[in-house]
GUDOKE-357864 format. One line per field, with one value per residue (C-alpha): x, y, z; residue in one letter; residue number from 1. Coordinates in steps of 0.5 Angstrom, whole numbers, plus 2048, in hexadecimal, padded with zeros to 3 digits. Layout:
<nodes>
X: c(X ...)
Y: c(Y ...)
Z: c(Z ...)
residu: c(A ...)
num: c(NUM ...)
</nodes>
This chain:
<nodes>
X: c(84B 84B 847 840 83F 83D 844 83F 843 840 83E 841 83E 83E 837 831 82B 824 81F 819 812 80C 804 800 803 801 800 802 809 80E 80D 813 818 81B 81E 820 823 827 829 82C 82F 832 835 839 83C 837 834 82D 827 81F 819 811 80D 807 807 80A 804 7FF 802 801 7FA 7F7 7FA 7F5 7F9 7F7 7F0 7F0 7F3 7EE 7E8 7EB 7EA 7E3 7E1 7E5 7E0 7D8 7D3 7CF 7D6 7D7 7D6 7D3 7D9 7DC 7D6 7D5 7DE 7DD 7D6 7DB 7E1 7E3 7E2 7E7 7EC 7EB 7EB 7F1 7F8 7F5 7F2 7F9 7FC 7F8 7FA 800 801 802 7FC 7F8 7F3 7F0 7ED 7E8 7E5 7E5 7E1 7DB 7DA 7DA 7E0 7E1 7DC 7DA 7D8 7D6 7DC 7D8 7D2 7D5 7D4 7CD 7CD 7CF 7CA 7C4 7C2 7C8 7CF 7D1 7D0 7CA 7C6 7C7 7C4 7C6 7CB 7D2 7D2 7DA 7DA 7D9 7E0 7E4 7E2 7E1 7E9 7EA 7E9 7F0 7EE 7E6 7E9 7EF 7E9 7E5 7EB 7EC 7E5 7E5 7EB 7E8 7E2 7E8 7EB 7E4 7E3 7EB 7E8 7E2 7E4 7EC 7EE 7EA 7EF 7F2 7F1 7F6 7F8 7F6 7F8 7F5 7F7 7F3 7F8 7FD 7FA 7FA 7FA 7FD 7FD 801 7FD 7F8 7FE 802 7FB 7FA 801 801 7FB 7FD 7FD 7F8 7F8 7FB 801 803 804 807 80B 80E 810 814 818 819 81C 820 822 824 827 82B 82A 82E 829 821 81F 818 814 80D 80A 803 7FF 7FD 804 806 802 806 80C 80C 809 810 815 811 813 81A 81B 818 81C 822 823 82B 827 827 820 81F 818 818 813 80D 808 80F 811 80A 807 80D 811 810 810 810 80E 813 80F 811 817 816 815 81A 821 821 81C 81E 81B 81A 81F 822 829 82E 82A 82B 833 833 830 834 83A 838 836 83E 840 843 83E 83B 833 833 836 830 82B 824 822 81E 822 820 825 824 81D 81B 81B 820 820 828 829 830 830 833 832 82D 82F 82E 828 82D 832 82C 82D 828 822 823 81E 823 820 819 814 812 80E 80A 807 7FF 7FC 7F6 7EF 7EC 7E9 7E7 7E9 7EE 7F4 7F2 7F4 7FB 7FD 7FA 7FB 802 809 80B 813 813 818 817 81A 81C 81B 816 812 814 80E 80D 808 801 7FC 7FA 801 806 80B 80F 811 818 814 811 815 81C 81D 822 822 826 829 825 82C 82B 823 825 82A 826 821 824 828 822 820 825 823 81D 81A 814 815 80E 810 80C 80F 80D 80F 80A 80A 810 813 811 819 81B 815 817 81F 81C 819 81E 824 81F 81E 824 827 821 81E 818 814 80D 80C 806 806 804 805 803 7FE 803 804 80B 807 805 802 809 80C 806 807 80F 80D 808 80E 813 80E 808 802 7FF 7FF 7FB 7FB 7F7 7F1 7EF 7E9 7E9 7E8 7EC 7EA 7EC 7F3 7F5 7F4 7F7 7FC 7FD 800 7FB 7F4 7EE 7EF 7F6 7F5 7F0 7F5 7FA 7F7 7F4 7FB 7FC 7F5 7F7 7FE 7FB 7FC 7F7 7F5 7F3 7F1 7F2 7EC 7EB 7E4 7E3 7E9 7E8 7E4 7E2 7D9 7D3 7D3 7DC 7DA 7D5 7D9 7DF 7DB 7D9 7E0 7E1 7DB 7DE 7E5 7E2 7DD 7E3 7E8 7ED 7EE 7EB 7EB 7EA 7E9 7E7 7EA 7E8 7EC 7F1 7F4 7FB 800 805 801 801 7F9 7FB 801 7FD 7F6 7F4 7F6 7F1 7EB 7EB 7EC 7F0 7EC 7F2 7F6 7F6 7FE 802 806 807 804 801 7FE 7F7 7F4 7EC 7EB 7E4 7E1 7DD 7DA 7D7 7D5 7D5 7DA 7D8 7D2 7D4 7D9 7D5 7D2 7D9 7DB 7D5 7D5 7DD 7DD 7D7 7DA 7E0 7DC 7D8 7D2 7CF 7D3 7CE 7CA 7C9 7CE 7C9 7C6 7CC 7C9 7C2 7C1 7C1 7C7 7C8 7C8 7D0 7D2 7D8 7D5 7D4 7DA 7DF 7E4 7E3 7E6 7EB 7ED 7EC 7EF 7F7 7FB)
Y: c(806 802 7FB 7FC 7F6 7F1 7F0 7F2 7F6 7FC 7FB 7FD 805 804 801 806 803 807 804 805 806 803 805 805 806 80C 813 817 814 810 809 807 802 805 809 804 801 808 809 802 802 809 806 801 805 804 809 80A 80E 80D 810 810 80F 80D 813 817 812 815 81C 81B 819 81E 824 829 825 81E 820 822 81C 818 81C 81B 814 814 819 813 80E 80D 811 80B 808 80C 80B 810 812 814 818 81C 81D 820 824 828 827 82E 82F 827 82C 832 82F 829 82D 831 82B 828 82E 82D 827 827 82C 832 836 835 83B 838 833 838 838 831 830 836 82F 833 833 82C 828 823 81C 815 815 81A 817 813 81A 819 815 819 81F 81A 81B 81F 820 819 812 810 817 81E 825 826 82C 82B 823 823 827 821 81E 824 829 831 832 82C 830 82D 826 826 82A 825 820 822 823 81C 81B 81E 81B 813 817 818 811 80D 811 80F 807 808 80B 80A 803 800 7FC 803 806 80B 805 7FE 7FF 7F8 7F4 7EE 7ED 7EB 7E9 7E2 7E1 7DA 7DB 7E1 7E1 7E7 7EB 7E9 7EB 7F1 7F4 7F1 7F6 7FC 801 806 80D 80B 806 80C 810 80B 809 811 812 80A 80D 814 811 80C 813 817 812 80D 807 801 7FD 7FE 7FD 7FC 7FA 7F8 7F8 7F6 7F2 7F9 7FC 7F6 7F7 7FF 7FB 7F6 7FC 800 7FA 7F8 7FF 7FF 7F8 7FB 801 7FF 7F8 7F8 7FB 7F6 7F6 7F2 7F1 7F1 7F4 7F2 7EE 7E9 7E8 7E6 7E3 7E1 7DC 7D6 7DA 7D6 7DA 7DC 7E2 7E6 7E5 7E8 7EF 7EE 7EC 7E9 7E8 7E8 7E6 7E9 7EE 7F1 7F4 7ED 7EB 7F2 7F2 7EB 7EC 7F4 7EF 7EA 7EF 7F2 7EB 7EB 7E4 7DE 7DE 7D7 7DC 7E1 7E2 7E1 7E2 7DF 7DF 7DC 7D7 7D4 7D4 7D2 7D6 7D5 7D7 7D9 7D9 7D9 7D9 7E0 7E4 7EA 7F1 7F3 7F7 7FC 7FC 7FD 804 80B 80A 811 815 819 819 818 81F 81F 826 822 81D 81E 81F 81B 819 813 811 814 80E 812 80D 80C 814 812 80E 812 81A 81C 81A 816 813 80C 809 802 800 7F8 7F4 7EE 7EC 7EB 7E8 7E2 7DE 7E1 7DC 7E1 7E4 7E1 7E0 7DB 7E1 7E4 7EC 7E8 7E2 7E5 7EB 7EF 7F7 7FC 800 806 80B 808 80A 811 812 80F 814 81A 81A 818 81E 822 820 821 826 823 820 81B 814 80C 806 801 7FB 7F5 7F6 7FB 7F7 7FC 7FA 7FE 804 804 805 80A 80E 80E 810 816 819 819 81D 821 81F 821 81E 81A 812 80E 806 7FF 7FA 7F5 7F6 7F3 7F4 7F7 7FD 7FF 806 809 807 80A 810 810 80E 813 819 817 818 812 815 80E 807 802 7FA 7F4 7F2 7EE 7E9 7EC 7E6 7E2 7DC 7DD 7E2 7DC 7D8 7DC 7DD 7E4 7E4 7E9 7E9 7EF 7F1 7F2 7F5 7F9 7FB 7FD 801 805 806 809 80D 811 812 816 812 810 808 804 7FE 7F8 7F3 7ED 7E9 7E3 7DE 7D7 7D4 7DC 7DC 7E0 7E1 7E2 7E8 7EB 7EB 7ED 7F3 7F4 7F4 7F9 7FE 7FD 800 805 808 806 80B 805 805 80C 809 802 7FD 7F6 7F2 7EC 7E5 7E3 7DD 7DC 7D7 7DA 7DA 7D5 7D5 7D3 7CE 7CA 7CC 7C6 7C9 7CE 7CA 7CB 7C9 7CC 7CC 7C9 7CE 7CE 7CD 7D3 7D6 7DC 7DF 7DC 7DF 7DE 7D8 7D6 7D2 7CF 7D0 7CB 7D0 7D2 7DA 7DF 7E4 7E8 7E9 7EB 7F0 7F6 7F6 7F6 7FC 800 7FF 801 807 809 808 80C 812 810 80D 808 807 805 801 7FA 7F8 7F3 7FA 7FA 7F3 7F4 7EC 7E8 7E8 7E4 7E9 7E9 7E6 7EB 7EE 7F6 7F8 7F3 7F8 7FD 7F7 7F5 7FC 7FC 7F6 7F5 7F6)
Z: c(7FF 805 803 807 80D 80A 806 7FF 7F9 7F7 7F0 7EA 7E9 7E2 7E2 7E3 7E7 7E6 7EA 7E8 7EC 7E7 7E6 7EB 7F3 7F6 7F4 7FB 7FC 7F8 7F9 7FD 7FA 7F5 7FB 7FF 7F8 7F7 7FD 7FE 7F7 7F8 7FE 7FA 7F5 7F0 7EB 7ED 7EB 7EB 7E9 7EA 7E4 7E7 7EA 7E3 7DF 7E4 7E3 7DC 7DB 7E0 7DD 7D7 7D2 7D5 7D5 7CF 7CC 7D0 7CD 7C7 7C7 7C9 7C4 7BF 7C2 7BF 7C3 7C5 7C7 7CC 7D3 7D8 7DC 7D5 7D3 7D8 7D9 7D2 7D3 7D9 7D6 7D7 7DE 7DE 7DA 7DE 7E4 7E4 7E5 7EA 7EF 7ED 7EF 7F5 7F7 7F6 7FC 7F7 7F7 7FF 7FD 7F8 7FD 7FF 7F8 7F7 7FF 7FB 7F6 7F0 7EE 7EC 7E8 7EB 7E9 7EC 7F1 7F4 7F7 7FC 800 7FF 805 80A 806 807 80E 810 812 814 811 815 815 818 817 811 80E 80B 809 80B 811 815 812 812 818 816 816 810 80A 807 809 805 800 7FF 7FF 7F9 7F5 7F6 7F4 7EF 7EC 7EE 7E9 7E3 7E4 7E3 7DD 7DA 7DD 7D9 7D2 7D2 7D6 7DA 7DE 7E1 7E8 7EC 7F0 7ED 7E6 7E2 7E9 7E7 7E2 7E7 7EE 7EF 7E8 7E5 7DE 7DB 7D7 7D8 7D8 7D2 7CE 7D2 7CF 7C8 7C8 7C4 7C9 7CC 7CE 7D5 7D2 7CD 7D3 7D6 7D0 7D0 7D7 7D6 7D0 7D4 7DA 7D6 7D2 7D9 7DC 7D8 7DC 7DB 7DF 7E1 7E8 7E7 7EE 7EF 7F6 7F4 7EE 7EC 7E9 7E5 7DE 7DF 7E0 7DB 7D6 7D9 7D7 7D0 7CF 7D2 7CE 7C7 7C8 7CB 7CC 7CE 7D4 7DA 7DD 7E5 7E7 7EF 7F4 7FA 7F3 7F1 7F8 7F9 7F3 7EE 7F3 7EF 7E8 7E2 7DC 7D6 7D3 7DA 7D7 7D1 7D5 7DA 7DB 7E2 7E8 7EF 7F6 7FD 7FF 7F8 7FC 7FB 7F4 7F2 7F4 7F1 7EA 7EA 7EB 7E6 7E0 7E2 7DF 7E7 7E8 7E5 7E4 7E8 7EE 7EE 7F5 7F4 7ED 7E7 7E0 7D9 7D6 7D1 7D0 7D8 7DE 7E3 7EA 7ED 7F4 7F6 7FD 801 807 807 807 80F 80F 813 80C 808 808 807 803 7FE 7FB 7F7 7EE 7F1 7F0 7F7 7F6 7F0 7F5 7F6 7FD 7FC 801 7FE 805 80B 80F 814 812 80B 80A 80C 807 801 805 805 802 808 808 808 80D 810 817 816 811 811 818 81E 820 819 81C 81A 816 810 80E 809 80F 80B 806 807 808 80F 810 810 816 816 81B 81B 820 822 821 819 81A 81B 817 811 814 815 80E 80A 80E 80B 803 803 809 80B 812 812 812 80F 813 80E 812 812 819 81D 823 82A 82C 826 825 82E 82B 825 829 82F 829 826 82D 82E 828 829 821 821 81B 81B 819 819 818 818 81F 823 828 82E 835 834 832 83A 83A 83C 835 831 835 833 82C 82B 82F 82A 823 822 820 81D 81E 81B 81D 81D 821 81B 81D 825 827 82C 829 822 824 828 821 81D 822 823 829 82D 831 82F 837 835 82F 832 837 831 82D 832 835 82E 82E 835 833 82C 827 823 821 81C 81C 816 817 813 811 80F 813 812 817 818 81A 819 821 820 81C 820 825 822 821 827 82A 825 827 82E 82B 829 82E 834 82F 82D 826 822 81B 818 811 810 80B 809 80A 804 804 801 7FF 803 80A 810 80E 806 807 80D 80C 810 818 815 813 80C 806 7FF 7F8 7F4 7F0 7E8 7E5 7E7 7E3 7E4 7EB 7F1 7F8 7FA 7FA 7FC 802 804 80B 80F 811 80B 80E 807 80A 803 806 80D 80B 809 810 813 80F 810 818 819 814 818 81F 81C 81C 823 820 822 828 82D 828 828 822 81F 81B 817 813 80E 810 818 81B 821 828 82A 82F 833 839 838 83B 83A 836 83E 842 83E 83F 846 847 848 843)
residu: c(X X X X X X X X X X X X X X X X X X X X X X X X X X X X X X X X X X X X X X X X X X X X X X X X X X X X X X X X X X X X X X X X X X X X X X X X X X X X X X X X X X X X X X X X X X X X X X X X X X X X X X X X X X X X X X X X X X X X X X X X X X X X X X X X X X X X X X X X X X X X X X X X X X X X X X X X X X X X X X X X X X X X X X X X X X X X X X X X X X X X X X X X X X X X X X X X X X X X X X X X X X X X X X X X X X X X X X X X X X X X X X X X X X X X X X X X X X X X X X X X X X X X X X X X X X X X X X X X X X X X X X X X X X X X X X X X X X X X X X X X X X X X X X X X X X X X X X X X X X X X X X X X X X X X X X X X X X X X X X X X X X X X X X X X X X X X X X X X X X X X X X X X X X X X X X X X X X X X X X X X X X X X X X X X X X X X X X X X X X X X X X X X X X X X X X X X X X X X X X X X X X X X X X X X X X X X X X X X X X X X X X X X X X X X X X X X X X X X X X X X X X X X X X X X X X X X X X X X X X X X X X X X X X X X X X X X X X X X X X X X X X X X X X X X X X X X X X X X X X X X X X X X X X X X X X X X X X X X X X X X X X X X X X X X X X X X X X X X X X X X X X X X X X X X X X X X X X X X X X X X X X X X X X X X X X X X X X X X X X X X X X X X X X X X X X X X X X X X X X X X X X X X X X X X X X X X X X X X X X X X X X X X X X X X X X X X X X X X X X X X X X X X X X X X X X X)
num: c(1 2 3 4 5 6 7 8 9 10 11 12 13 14 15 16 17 18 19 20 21 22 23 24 25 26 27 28 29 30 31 32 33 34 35 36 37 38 39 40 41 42 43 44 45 46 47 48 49 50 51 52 53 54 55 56 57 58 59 60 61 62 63 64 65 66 67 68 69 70 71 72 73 74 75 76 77 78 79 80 81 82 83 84 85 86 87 88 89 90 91 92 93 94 95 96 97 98 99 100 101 102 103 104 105 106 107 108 109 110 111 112 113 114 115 116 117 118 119 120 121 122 123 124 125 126 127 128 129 130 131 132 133 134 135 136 137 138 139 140 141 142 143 144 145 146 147 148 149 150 151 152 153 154 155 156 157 158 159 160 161 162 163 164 165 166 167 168 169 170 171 172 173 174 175 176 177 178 179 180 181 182 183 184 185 186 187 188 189 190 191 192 193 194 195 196 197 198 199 200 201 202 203 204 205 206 207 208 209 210 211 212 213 214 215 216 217 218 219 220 221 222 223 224 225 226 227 228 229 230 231 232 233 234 235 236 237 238 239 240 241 242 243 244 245 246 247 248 249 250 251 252 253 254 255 256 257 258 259 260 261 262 263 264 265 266 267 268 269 270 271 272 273 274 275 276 277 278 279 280 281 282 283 284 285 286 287 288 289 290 291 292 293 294 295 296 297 298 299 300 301 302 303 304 305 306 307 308 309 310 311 312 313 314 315 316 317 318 319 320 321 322 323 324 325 326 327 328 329 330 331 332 333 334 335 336 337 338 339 340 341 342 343 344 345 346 347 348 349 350 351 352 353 354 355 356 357 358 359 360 361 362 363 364 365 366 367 368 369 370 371 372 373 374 375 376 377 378 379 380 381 382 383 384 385 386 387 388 389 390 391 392 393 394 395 396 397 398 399 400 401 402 403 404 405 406 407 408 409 410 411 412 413 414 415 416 417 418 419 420 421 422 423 424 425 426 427 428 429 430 431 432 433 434 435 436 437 438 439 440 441 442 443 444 445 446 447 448 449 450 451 452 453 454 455 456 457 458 459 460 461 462 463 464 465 466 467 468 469 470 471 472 473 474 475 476 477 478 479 480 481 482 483 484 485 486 487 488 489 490 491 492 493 494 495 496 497 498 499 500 501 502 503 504 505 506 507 508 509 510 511 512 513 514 515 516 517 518 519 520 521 522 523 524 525 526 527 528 529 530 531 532 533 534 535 536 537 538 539 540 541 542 543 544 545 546 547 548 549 550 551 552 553 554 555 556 557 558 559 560 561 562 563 564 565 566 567 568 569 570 571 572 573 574 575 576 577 578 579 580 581 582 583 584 585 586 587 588 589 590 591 592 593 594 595 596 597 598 599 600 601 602 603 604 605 606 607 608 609 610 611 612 613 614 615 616 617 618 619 620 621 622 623 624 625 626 627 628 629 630 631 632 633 634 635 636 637 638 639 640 641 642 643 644 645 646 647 648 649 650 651)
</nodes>
């Protein structure tokens, strides 16, 4: 075998790999690390396979079975011990039991006849979820009143049976999970699964209790599907990749049972939470769980350890990982070029159950549904950001810092062979941002074989993006695109260095809106030094977004400070003062600040939801945005048609 670019010998086949996607990511696609990781490896010779048990755990407990189990631990629980959601699941449990493998069946695409029942609303029971409908009853068919009639008919049109269908199973799903929340594990949720344990949490404390509990119903679970994926795959070395604080108690609870089963077993934690939160790890007792723990990009600190448990290099010369010696932690970076982004192979969804996955419609935000409504491939464009600059963002971590493209002739071809594997043509850049000199090269390549596919991802807002490129990106397959107005402000864009103007902004994504594709926008509240009159003028820069048919979808997030932020390590040039951290020793990532300004942002946020969900369904777009707040606001200082010059004017 010729030895690949950057002069790495393949590792030695003997080692087979197993990397492992933990509870709880996503339930309409596969989360894709372990893909990259698989295709990376395979690519070097090594022996590698995955699997998902988020998805076999949620395949598990919504099954007759499952139900089942979870009714008999609420008829083991004393009467008066029982909360009202499990009484109620145990009341209709026969219509749960009946109706869970068809709604499963429907959401995973295998039986679309079924919606037509599921819209007549007699078909699933209904529980507390269900009563976020009843806004759009109260006076009709949109969120701020109508004539009446279908409460969904206003989201979803006369032709959307799938799409409300696909909703109220999702509903009545969420109605399930409450109920396995209150009578079985009150940590659990589909996709923040005992989250407080790890986010930002400085003690390991918490979660070393949480699993030294014997196990609930869910950890049984768990603890089988871990032992039956160690039985089908005889692993080596166990892969587990965490993206969010809300899949590490299922990964730690996976490696104590790799560990107790198999302790020949080497097990690796890496992903998104520990490049963020475990860079400055001193904890033994993850230890006692993992064999090693590596930071950033996992292709070198993988080829490095693969070389090390080969006895072909010392663990001084490791890249980028935590071990326990001797009782301490010690972190090992040997020094060695990156993988190229263009070397890193094709991400691979081979062993991965893509016919299993669910098609769910949690919210009714036209964005939001393609995060949780299909099985979207994952492909990533460059690695990091080309931009790095702004304020809010861990710009000094190595998934922001390091930037690296590939050529579009690679692009494509990753594309037209994932294509291949899997038969599905819909693609999610997952890119920070995507640079336009790379999307304007993609979309030249994919026009240019002829591929046809559609893709949607995240971008900045800049002028690169002129009205002739969103029209050849949208030619070459865009659908979506989603980027930061953040605070739309250009005193507060011009803070946070976000390099862009509202005018040019506006401009934008209006090239994008004429070319067909649909636009959100991530707005963010609460931004130090951020006013009362800052936000009521946000908002009305929004509203005149929207009414100008800019952008067709949006969310406000409310500020986080991290250590990793230029706001967190220079809090200074931004006006503000961090709360000192208590000692860390296991992870570290939001960190509090005080405001001059002293403005309750909590306090604000509501009214700024409710504004743009409204705007989104064109209510309210000639109001004076102040009736969005139950309290005085101030009168907003942006002339009424700033947004319409802004497009009138030079580009």
């Amino acid at each position: 075998m010729p030895l690949p670019s950057d002069g790495i010998r393949p590792a030695h086949p003997a080692l087979r790999v197993l990397s492992i996607i933990p509870p709880m990511t996503q339930l309409n696609t596969p989360y894709p690390s372990t893909a990259y990781l698989t295709g990376f490896l395979r690519s070097r010779g090594v022996q590698a396979v995955q699997c998902d048990l988020a998805l076999g755990l949620i395949l598990r407990l919504l099954s007759g079975k499952g139900l089942q189990a979870v009714l008999e631990q609420i008829e083991a629980t004393p009467q008066d011990c029982r909360g009202p959601l499990a009484g109620a699941f145990a009341a209709r449990f026969a219509d749960y039991r009946a109706t869970i493998e068809p709604a499963l069946a429907f959401l995973q695409g295998r039986d679309s006849t079924l919606a037509h029942r599921i819209v007549g609303r007699a078909f699933l029971p209904e529980g507390p979820r269900f009563t976020s409908l009843d806004v759009y009853e109260a006076d009709g068919d949109g969120p701020d009143g109508g004539d009446g009639g279908d409460p969904l008919a206003w989201a979803f049109g006369a032709l959307g049976v799938q799409d409300r269908a696909r909703h109220l199973a999702t509903l009545y799903l969420n109605d399930i999970a409450d109920v396995v929340k209150e009578a079985i594990d009150p940590r659990f949720e589909f996709v923040r699964y005992g989250e407080s344990l790890a986010a930002s949490q400085p003690s390991f404390e918490p979660l070393a209790a949480a699993l030294a509990a014997p196990h609930n119903l869910i950890d049984t679970y768990l603890h089988g599907l871990t032992l039956a994926s160690l039985a089908e795959q005889a692993p080596d070395v166990v892969l587990l990749s965490v993206p969010f604080p809300g899949s590490v108690y299922g990964a730690f609870r996976i490696a104590q049972a790799i560990k107790a089963a198999r302790p020949e077993v080497v097990t690796v934690l890496g992903g998104g939470f520990v490049n963020t939160e475990l860079r400055t790890l001193s904890e033994p007792r993850v230890f006692e769980h993992f064999d090693y723990v590596t930071l950033d990009a996992g292709e070198r600190p993988l080829l490095a350890l693969l070389e090390h448990l080969q006895g072909r290099r010392s663990a001084q010369r490791l890249v980028r990982t935590f071990r326990r010696d001797g009782g301490e932690v010690r972190y090992v970076n040997f020094v060695e070029p990156e993988v190229a982004f263009d070397d890193v192979g094709t991400p691979t969804w081979d062993g991965l159950p893509l016919d299993r996955y669910l098609s769910l419609l949690d919210m009714l935000n036209p964005m939001h549904r393609l995060w949780s409504d299909g099985r979207w491939n994952k492909l990533t464009v460059a690695h990091g950001c080309y931009w790095k600059k702004c304020s809010f963002c861990d710009v000094s971590l190595d998934y922001i810092s390091r930037y690296d493209a590939a050529s579009a002739t690679t692009l494509v071809d990753r594309i037209e062979t994932i294509v291949a594997e899997t038969g599905q043509t819909g693609f999610h850049l997952v890119d920070e941002a995507a640079p336009p000199k790379s999307l304007k090269a993609l979309a030249a390549e994919l026009q240019r074989r002829r591929v046809a596919i559609s893709w949607w991802g995240n971008i900045r807002f800049e002028k690169t993006f002129t009205p002739a490129l969103c029209q050849q990106l949208a030619d070459s397959g865009c659908i979506a695109i989603s980027g930061g107005l953040e605070v739309a402000s250009d005193r507060l864009l011009t803070l946070m260095k976000k390099g862009v103007s509202v005018d040019q902004l506006a401009r934008v994504t209006k090239g994008f809106a004429d070319a067909g594709v649909l636009v959100h926008a991530y707005l963010m509240y609460g931004f130090p030094t951020q006013t009362v009159q800052d936000t009521v003028d946000a908002l009305e820069l929004v509203r005149q977004l929207f009414a100008n048919g800019c952008i067709h979808s949006g969310f406000w997030h409310r500020f986080v400070c991290t250590v990793h932020s230029p706001v967190g390590q220079r809090p200074q040039d931004y006006g503000v003062t961090l709360v000192p951290l208590p000692p860390v020793s296991f992870a570290s990532n939001d960190v509090g600040f005080i405001d001059p300004t002293g403005v309750d942002h909590d306090a604000l946020g509501l009214g700024l939801k409710k504004g743009i969900y409204n705007f989104m369904h064109g209510v309210g777009l000639e109001e004076d945005v102040r009736m969005w707040w139950d309290r005085p606001m101030p009168k907003t200082r942006i002339p009424r048609r700033r947004i319409e010059k802004a497009l009138a004017g030079p580009a």
